[in-house]
Backbone as ProteinMPNN parsed JSONL, in Angstrom:
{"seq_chain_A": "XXXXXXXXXXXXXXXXXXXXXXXXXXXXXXXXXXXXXXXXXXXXXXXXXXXXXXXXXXXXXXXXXXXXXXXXXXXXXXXXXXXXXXXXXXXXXXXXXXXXXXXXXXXXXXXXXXXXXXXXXXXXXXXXXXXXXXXXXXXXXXXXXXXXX", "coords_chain_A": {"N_chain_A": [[30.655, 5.796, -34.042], [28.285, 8.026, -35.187], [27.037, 10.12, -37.882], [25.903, 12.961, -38.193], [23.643, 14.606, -40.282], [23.53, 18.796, -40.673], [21.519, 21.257, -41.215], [22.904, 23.949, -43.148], [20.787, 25.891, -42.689], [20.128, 26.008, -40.405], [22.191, 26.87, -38.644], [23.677, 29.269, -36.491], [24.531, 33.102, -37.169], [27.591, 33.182, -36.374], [28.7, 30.764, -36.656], [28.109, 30.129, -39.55], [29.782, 31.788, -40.496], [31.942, 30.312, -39.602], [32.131, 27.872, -40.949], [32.046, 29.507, -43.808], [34.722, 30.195, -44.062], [36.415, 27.944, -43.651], [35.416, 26.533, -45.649], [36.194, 28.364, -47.692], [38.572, 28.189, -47.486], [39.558, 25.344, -48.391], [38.66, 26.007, -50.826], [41.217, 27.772, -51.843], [43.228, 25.675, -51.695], [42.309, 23.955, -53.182], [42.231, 25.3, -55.84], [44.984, 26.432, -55.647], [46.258, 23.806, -56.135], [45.179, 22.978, -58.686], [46.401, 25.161, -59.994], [49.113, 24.446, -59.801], [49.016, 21.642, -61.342], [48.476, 22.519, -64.106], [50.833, 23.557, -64.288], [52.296, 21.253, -64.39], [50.973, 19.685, -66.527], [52.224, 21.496, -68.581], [54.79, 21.8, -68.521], [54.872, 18.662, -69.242], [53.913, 18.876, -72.064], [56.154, 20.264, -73.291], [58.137, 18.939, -72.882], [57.229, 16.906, -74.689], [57.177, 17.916, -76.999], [60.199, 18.632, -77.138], [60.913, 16.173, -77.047], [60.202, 15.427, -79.951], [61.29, 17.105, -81.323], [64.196, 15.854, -81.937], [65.571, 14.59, -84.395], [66.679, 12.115, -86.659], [68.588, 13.364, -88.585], [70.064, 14.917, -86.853], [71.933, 14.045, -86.173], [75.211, 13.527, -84.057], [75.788, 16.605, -83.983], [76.293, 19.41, -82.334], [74.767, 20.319, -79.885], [72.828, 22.346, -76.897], [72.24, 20.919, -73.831], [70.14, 20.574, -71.353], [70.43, 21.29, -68.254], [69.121, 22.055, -65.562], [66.423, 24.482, -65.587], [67.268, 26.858, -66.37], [70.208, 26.068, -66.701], [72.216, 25.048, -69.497], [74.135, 23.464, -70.665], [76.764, 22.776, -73.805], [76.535, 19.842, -75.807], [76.599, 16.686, -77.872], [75.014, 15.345, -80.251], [74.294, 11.977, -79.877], [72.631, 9.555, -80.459], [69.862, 10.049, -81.557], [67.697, 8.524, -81.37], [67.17, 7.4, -78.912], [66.369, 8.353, -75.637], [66.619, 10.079, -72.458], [64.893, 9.735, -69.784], [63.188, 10.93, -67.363], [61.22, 9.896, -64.649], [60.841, 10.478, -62.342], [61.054, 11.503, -59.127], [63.72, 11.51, -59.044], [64.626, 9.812, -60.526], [66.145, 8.263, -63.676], [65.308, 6.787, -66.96], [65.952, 4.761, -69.772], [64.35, 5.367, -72.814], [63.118, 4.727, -76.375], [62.732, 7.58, -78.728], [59.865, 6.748, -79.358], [58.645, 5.608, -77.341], [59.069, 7.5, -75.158], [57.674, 9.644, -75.961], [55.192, 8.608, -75.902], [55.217, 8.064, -73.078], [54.967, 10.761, -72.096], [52.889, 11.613, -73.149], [50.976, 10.018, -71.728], [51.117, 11.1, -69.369], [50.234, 13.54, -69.666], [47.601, 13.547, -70.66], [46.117, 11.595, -68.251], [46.857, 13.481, -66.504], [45.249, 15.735, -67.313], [42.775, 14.362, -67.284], [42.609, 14.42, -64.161], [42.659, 17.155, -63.7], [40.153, 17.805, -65.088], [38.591, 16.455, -63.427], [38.835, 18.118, -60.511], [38.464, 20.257, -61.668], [35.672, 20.499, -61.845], [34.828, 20.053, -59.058], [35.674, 22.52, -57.697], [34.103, 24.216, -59.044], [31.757, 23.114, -57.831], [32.573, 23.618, -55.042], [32.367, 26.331, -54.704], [30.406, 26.857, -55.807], [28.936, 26.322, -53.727], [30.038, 28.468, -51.861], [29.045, 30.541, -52.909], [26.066, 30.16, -52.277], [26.525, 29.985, -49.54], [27.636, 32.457, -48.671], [25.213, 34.474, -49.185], [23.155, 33.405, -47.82], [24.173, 34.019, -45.464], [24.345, 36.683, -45.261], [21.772, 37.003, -45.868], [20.513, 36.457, -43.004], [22.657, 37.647, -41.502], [21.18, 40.361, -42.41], [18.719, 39.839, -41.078], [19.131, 39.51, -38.548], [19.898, 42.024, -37.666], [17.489, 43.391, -38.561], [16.221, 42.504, -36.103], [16.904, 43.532, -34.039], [16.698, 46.026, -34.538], [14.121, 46.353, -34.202]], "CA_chain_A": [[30.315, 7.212, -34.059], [27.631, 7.99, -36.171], [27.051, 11.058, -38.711], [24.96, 13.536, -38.23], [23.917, 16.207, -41.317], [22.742, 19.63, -40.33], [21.577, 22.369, -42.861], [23.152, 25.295, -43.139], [19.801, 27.283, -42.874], [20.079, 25.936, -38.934], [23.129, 27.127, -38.216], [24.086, 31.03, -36.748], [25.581, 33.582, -38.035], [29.416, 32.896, -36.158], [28.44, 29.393, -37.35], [28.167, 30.084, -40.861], [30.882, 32.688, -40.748], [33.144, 29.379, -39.651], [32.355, 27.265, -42.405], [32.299, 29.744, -44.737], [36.32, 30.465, -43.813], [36.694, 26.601, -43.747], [34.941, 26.496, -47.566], [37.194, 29.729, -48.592], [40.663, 27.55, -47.258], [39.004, 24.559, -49.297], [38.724, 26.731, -52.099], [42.212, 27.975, -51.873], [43.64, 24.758, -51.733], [41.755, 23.384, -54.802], [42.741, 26.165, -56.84], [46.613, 26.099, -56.183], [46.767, 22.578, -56.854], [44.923, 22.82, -59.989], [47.815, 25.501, -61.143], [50.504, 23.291, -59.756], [48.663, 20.519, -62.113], [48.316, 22.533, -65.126], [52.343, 23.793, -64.733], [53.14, 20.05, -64.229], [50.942, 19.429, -67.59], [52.652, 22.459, -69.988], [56.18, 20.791, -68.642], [55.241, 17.389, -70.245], [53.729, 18.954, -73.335], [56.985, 21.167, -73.29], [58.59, 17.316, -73.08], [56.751, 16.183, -76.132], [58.008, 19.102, -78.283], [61.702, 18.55, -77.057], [61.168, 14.697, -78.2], [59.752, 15.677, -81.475], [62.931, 18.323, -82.19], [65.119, 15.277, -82.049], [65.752, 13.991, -85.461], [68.143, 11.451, -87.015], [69.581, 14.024, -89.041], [70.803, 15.815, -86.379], [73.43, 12.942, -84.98], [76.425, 14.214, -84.756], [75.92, 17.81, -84.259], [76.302, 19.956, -81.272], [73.217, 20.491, -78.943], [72.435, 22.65, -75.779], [71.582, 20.06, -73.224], [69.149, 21.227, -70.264], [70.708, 20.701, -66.661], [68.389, 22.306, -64.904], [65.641, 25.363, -66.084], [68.019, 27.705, -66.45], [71.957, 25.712, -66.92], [72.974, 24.583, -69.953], [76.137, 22.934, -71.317], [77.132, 21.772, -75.132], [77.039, 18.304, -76.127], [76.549, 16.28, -78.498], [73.547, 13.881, -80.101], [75.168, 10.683, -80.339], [71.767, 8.707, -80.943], [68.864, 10.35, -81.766], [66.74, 7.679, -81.342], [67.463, 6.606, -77.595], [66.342, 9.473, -75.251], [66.772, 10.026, -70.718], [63.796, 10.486, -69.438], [62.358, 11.691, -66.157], [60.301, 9.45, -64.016], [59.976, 11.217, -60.955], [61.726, 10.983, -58.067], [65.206, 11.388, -59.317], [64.699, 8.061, -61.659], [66.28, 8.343, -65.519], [65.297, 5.806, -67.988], [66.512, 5.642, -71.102], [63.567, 5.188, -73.897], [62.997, 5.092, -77.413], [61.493, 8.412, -78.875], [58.212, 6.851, -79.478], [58.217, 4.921, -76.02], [59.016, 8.934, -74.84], [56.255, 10.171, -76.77], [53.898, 7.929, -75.392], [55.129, 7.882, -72.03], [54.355, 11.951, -71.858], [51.179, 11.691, -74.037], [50.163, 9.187, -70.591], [51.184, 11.589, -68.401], [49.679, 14.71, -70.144], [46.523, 12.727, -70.4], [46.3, 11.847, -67.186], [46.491, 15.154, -65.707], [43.935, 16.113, -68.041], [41.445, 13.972, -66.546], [42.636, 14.964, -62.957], [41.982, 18.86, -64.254], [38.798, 17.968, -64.925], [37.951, 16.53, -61.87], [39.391, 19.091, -59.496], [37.41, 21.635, -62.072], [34.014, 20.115, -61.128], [34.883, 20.456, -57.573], [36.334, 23.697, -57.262], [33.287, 24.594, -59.73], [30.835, 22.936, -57.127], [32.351, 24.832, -54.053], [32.1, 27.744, -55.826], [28.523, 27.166, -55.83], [28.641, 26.313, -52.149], [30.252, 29.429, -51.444], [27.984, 31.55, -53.017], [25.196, 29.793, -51.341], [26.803, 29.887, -48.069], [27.745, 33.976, -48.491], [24.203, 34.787, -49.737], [22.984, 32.759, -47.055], [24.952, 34.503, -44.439], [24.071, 38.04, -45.582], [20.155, 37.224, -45.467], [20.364, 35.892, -41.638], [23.143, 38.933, -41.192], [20.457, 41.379, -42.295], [17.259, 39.41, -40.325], [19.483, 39.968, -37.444], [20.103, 43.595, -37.857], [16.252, 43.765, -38.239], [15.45, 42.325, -34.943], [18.062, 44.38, -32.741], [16.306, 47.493, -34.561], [12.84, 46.729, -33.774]], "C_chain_A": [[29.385, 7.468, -35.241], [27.366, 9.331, -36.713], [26.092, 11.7, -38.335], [24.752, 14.71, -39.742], [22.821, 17.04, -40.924], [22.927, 20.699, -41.312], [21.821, 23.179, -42.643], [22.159, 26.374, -42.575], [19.638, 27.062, -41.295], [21.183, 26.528, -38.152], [23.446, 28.925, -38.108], [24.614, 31.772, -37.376], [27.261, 33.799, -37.781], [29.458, 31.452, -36.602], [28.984, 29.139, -38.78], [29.561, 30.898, -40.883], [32.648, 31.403, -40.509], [33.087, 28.481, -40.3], [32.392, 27.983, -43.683], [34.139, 30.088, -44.815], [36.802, 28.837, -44.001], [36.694, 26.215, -45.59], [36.181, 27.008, -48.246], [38.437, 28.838, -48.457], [40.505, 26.597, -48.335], [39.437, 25.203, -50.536], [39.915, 26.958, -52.685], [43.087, 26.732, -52.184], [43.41, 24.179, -52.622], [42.076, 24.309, -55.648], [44.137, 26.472, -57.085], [46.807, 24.956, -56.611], [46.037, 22.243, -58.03], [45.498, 23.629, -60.646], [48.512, 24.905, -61.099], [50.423, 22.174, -61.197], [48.827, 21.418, -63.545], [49.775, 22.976, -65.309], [52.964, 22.463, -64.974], [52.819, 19.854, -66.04], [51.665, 20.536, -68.594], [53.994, 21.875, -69.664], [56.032, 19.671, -69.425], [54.651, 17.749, -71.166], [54.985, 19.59, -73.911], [58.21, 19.213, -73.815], [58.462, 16.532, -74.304], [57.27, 16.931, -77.134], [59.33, 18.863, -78.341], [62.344, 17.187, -78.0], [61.481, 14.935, -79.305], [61.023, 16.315, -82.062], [64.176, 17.386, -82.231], [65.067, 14.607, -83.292], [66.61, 13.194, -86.185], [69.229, 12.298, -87.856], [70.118, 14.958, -87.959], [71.963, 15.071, -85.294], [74.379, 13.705, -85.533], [76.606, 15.985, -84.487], [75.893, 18.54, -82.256], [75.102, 20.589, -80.895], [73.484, 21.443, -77.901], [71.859, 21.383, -74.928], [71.509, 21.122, -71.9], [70.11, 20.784, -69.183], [69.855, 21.005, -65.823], [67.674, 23.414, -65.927], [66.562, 26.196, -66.756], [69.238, 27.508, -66.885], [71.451, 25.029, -67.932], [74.11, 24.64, -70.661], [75.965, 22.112, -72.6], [76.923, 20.499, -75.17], [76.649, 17.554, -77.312], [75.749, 15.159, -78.843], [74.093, 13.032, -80.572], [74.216, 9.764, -80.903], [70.282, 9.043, -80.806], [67.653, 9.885, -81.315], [66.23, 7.348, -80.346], [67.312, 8.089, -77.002], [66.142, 8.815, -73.529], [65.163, 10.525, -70.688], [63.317, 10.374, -68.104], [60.869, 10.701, -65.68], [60.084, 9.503, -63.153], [61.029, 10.709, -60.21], [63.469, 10.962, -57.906], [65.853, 10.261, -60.273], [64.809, 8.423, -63.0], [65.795, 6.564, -65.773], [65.692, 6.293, -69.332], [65.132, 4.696, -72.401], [63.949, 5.246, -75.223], [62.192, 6.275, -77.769], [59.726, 7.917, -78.782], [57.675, 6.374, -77.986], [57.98, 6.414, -75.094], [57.744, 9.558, -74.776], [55.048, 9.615, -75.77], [53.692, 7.958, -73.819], [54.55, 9.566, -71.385], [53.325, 12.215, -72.281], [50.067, 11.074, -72.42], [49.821, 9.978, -69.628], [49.885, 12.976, -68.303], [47.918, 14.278, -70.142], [45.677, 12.354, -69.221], [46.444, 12.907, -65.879], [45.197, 15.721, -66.058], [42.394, 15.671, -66.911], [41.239, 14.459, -64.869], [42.016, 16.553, -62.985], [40.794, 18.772, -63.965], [38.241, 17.389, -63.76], [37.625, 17.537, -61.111], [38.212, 20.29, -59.862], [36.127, 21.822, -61.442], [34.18, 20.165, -59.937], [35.037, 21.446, -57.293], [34.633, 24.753, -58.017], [32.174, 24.317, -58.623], [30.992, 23.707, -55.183], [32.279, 25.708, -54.299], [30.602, 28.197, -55.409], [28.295, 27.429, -53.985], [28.658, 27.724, -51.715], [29.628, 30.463, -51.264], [26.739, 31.616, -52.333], [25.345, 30.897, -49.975], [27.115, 31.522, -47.7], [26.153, 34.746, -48.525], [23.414, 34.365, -48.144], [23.283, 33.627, -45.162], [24.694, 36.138, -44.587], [22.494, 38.234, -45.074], [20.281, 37.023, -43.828], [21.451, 37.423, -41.045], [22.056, 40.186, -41.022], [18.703, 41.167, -41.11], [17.833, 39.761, -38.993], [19.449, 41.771, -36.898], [18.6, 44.023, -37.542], [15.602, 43.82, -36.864], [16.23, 42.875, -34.626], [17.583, 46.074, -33.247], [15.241, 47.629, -34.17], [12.669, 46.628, -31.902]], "O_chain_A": [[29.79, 7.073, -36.334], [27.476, 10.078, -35.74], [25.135, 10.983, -38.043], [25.643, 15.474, -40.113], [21.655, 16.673, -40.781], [23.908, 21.022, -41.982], [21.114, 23.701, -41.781], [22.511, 27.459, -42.111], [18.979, 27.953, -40.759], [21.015, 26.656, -36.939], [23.478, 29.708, -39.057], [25.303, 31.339, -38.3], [28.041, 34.338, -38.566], [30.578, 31.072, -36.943], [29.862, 28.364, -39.16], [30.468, 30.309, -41.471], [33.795, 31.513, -40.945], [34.194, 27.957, -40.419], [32.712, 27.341, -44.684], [34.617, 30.182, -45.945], [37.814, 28.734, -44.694], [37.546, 25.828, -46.39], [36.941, 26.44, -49.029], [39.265, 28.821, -49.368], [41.21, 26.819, -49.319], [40.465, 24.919, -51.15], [40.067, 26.572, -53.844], [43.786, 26.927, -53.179], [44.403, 23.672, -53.144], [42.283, 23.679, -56.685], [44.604, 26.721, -58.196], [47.58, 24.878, -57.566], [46.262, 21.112, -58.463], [45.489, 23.428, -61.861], [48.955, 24.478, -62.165], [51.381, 21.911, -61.924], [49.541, 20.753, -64.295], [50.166, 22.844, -66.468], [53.998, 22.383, -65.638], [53.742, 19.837, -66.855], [51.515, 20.127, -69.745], [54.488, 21.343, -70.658], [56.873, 19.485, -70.305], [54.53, 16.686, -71.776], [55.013, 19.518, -75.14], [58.716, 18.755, -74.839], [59.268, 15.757, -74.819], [57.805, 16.417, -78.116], [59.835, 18.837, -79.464], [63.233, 16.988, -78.827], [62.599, 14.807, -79.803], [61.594, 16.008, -83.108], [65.238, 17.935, -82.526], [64.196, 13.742, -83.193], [67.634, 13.845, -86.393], [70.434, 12.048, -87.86], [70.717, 15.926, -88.428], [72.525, 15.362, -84.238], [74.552, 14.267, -86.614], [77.648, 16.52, -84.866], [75.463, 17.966, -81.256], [74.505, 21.364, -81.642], [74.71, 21.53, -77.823], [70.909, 20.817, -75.469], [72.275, 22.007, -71.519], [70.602, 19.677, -69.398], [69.669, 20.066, -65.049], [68.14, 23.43, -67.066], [66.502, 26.106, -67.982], [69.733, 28.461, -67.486], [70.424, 24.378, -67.74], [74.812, 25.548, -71.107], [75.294, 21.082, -72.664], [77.32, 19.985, -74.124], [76.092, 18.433, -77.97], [75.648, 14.166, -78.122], [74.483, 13.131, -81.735], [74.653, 9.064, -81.818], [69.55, 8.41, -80.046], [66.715, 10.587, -80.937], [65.056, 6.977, -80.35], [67.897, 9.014, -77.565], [65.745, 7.688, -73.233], [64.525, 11.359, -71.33], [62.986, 9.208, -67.891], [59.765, 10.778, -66.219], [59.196, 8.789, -62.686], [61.755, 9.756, -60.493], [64.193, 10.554, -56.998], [66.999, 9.96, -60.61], [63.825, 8.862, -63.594], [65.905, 5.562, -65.066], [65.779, 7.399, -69.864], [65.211, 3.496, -72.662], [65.044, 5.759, -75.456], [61.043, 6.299, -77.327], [58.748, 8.507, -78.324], [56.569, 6.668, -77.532], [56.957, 6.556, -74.423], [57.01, 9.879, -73.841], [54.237, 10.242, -75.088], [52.599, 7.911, -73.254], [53.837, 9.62, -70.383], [52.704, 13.153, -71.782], [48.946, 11.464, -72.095], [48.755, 9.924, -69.016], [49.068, 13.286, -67.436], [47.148, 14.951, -69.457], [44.527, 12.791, -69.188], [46.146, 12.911, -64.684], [44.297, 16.087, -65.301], [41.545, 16.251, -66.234], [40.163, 14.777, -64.364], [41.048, 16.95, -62.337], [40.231, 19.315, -63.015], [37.355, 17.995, -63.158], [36.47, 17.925, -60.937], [37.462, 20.939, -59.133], [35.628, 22.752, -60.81], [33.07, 20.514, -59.536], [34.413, 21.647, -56.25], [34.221, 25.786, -57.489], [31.527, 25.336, -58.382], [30.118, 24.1, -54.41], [31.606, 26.065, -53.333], [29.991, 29.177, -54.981], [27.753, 28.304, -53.31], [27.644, 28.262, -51.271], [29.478, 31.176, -50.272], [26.268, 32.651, -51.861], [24.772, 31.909, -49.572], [26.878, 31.897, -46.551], [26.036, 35.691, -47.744], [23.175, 35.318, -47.402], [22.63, 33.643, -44.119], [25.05, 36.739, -43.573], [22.026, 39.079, -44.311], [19.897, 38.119, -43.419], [20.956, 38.183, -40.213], [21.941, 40.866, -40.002], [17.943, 42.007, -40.627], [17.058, 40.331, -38.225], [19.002, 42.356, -35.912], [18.324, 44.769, -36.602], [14.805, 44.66, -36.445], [16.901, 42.605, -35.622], [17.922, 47.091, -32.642], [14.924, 48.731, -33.723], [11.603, 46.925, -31.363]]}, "name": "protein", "num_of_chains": 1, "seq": "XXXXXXXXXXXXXXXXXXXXXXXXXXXXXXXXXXXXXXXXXXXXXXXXXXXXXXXXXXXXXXXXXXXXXXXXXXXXXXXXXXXXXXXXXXXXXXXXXXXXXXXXXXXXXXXXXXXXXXXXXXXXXXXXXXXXXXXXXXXXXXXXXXXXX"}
C-alpha cells in the first residue's frame, strides 16, 4: 500500500473541518498526558523530599506513615537508612536512602525529557492548528464570495 501526501490547500471545506476535529482530539490527548506526566513528576519530587526528611537522628521516634494519599497510621523509624520504595505495579523494594534518591532523581529526570518532547509536539500542532483554522476561514470566506456573486 503505498502513501500518498495531499496538501491541505487541496482539500474542501468539510475536508478540512475533519482534520481539523481530528488535530483538536490530537491536541487534547497530548495535553492531558502531559498533565498526567507532570503530576506523576511533582509525586517523585514529593518522593525525594520525603527521603531527605529521614534522618538517623530520628530512629526511634514515632512517625506518620502514608497508606494511601489521604490514611495514615503511627509507627515507628526503626532504620533510617533502609527505605520501601515504589516501583510500579504494586512492586516494594527496599533501598538505601541514597539508592532512593537516585532511583527518583532517574525517574524525575526522565519525565523531564519526556515533557519536553510531548512540549515540542503539542507546541508543533499548535502551529498546525492555527494553520489549519486560518486556512479554513480563508476558503470558508472564498466560498461565501462565490455563492454571493
Amino acid at each position: 500500500m503505498s502513501s500518498q501526501t495531499i496538501s491541505v490547500n487541496d482539500l474542501d471545506v468539510s475536508q478540512l473541518a475533519d482534520v481539523r476535529k481530528q488535530l483538536e482530539e490530537e491536541l487534547n490527548h497530548l495535553t492531558n498526558s502531559f498533565a498526567q506526566l507532570k503530576q506523576a513528576q511533582a509525586k517523585f519530587k514529593a518522593c525525594i523530599d520525603n527521603v531527605k526528611e529521614l534522618k538517623p537522628e530520628n530512629a526511634g521516634k514515632t512517625i506518620l506513615v502514608p497508606l494511601t494519599n489521604s490514611l495514615y497510621v503511627p509507627g515507628k523509624l526503626s532504620d533510617p537508612d533502609r527505605v520501601i520504595v515504589d516501583i510500579g505495579t504494586g512492586y516494594y523494594i527496599e533501598k538505601t536512602r541514597p539508592q532512593a534518591l537516585k532511583h527518583y532523581s532517574d525517574k524525575v529526570d526522565y519525565i523531564r525529557t519526556n515533557l519536553e518532547t510531548l512540549e515540542d509536539t503539542i507546541t508543533k500542532k499548535r502551529d498546525n492548528m492555527a494553520y489549519l483554522t486560518n486556512l479554513l476561514q480563508q476558503k470558508m470566506q472564498a466560498q461565501t464570495q462565490t455563492t454571493k456573486s
